[in-house]
C-alpha positions, 0 to 999 in steps of 0.5 A: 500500500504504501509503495503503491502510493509512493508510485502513484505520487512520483508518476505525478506529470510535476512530480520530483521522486526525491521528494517522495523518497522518504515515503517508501524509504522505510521499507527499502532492505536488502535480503541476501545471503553472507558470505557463510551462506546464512540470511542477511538483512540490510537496510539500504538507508540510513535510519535518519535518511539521507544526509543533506549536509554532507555531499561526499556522505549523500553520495556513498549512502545513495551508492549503496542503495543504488547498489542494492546491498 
């Protein structure tokens, strides 16, 4: 449900998906497996978001989630 309104309001035709992205960000995880072979659950964001003082910072953090683990 909430990823369904998060889509609905970033297909708004004057929408910017970074203003949305707060929204769904709280369910954005990975699940994976370690290198031993067990589950491994990540989050992809930090719990505070992303940091909107520190460029360098901004960067990593939304290279990480754009890499998905």
């Amino acid at each position: 449900m909430v990823q369904k309104a998060h889509n609905d309001m970033v297909a708004l035709k004057h929408s910017r998906a970074n203003n949305f992205m707060d929204i769904a960000e709280q369910k954005i995880k990975y699940m994976g497996t370690s290198e031993y072979g067990s589950l491994k659950f990540e989050r992809l964001t930090p719990v505070a978001g992303i940091n909107t003082k520190d460029k360098h910072l901004a960067d990593k953090q939304l290279a990480h989630l754009k890499k998905g683990h």
